[in-house]
N, C-alpha and C positions, 0 to 999 in steps of 0.2 A: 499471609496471602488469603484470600477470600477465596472459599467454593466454588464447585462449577456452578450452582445455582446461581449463586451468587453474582461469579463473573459476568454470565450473561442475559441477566435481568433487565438491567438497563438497556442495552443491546438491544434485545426484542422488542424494548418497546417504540420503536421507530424504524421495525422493518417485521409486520407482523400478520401479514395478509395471505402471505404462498411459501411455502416453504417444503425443500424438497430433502432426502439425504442418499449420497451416495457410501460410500464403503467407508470413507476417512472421512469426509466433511458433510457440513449441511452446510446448505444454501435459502434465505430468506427474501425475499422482495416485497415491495412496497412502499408507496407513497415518495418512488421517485429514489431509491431506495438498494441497493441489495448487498445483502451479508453474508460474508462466507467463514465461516467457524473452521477452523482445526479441527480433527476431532479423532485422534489418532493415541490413544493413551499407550503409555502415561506422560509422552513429554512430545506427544506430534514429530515424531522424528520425520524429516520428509523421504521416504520412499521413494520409487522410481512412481510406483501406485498410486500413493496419493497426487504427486508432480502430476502425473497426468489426467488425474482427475481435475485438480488446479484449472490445470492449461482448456481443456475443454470448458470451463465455468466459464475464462475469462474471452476465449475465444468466443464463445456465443453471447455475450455482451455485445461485440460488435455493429447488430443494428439494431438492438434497443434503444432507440431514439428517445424514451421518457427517461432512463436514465441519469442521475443525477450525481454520484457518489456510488461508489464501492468502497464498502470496509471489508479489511482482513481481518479477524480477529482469530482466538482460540479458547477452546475447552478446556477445562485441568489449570495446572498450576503451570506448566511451560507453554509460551507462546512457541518456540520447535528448539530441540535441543538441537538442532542439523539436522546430517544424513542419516540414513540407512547405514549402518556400518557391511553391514556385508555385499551394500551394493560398489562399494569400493574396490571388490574385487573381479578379477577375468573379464569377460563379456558386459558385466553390470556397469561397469566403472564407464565406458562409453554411455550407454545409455542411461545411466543418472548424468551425466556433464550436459546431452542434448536436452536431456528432458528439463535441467535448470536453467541452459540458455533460453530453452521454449519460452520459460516463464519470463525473463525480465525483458524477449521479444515480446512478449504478448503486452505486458505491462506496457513498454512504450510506446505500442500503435495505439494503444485504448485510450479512446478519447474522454473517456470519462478517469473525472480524478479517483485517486484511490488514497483511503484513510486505512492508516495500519493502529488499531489499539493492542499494545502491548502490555498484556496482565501480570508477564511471568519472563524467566531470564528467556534471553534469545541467543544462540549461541550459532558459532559459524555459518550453514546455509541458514539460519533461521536470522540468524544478527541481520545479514547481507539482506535477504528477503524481505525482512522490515523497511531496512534501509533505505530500501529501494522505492518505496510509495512514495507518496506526493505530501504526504501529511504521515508525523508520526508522533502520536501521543502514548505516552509511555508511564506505566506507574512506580514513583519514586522509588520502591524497592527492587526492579528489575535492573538485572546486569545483560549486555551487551559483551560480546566476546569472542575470538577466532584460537579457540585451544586446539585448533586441527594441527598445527606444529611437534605437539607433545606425542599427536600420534605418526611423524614422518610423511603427514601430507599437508595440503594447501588446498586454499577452496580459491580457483579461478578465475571466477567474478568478484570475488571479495578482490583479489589482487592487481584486476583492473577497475574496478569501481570505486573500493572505499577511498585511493589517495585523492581521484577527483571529486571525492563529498568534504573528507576530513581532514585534506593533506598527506605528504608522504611523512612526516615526519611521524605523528600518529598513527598512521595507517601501518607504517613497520611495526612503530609500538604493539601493535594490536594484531598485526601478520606473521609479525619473524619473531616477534618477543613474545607473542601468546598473552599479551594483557588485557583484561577485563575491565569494562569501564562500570561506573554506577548509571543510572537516567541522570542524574543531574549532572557530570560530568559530556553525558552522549548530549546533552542539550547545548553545551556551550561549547563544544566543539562542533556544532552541526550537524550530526550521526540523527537526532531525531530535534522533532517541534518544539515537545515541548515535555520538561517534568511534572507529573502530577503525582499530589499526595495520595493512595494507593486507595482510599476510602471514597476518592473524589473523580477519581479516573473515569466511571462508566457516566457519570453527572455531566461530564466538561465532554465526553465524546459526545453524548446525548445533546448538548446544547450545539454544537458545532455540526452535527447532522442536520439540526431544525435549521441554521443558517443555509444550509446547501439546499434544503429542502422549500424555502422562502425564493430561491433564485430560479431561473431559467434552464434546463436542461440545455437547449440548443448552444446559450452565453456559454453554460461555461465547459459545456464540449470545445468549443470556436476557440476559448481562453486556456485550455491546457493544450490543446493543437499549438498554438502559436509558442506556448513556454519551453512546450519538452522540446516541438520543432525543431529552435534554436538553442538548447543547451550545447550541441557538439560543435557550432559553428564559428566561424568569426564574427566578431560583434556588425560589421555590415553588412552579412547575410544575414543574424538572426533579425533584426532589422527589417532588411527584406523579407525575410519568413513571415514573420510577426505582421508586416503591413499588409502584406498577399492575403493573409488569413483575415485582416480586418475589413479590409477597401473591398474585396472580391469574393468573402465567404460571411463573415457577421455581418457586414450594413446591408446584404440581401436577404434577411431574416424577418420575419416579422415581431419578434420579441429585441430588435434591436432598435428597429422603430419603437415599438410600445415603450422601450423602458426608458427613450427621450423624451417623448410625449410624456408618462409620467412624470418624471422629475420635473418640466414647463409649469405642467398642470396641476402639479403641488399634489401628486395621488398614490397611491400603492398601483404597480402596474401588476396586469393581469395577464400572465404568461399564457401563451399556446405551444411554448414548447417546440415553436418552429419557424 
């Protein structure tokens, strides 16, 4: 596994303009752009602390309107081992459960996509918090995993979410049996995007930001609105969802016009982002 330097070398280099750090993480912006690092050694376990520093990042996204892509990434060798173990207990144990349902409400109203690159193993809430982006690219030697079992507890949203990513069959495998999967096994089950060889991971995140960055802010806000909209739906409401957000939210854009008039006029269109 490659250094912190190392890890987020690539990283920096397509979000390299502003960058702030709170107690557990830093945060980067630019060029349409913004990066939020783990930064919690030695293995980013998620805290009640850090959780809420999270949630305020993702909550102030909100009307950043040039936004383009949010990547999660992490420092160190662990993208998060999980919890806090002693927030498991008494009064904590509530307030870690809201503070992680915070997060994957925040996730879902953000209309911007979110890209998880995963450097290092991701284990229970951190497996699930991967899971949960829009885009997960993962480097061949990380494991994926819910060992919370071995310790007489359960992680809640893994319980409700993983069977609707990877199936129930799976998703016991890896809830009630405590099994670990490789990236290239999480790939073919659906758990992430895509495997990458572990030398090549920050290269292939790197190219796939220049693509988000080549696109529309406005499009593809309008384009994850319409996706995640209709994940919980029946297929003719997401349908409906999906056509509301074209007919009555994108084609009143001005980057929806432009980018038909480009492809006409044989051109590279030239986004305003609105």
């Amino acid at each position: 596994m490659a250094d912190d330097a190392e890890n987020t070398q690539d990283l920096d280099s397509y979000a390299p303009r502003a960058s702030t750090a709170a107690r557990f993480m830093q945060v980067a912006s630019g060029q349409g752009v913004v990066r939020i690092t783990l930064n919690r050694p030695p293995a980013n376990v998620l805290s009640v602390d850090l959780m809420e520093e999270l949630n305020s990042t993702l909550e102030s996204l909100e009307y950043q309107r040039d936004v383009k892509l949010v990547v999660l990434a992490a420092a160190g060798k662990y993208f998060s081992a999980g919890f806090e173990l002693g927030d498991h207990l008494g009064d904590r144990a509530y307030l870690m459960m809201e503070s992680f349902k915070r997060l994957f409400e925040n996730l879902a109203k953000l209309d911007k996509p979110v890209l998880a690159v995963v450097a290092g193993p991701a284990l229970g809430a951190g497996s699930i918090l991967a899971a949960a982006c829009d885009i997960v690219l993962a480097g061949a030697s990380t494991k994926f995993g819910h060992p919370e079992i071995k310790g007489g507890v359960f992680n809640p949203m893994a319980a409700a979410l993983l069977p609707r990513l990877i199936g129930r069959k799976r998703a016991f495998d890896m809830i009630v049996g405590g099994m670990a999967v490789a990236a290239a096994e999480a790939e073919r089950i659906g758990l992430v995007s895509r495997a990458v060889p572990d030398d090549k991971l920050e290269a292939e995140a790197a190219a796939l930001v220049q693509r988000f960055q080549e696109g529309s802010a406005t499009v593809l806000q309008l384009t994850r609105r319409a996706l995640v909209g209709g994940l919980d739906q029946p297929l003719a409401d997401a349908v409906r969802h999906a056509e509301d957000v074209y007919l009555n939210q994108l084609m009143s854009t001005e980057d929806a016009e432009e980018g038909l008039k480009a492809i006409m006029e044989k051109r590279k269109p030239v986004w305003k982002d609105r």
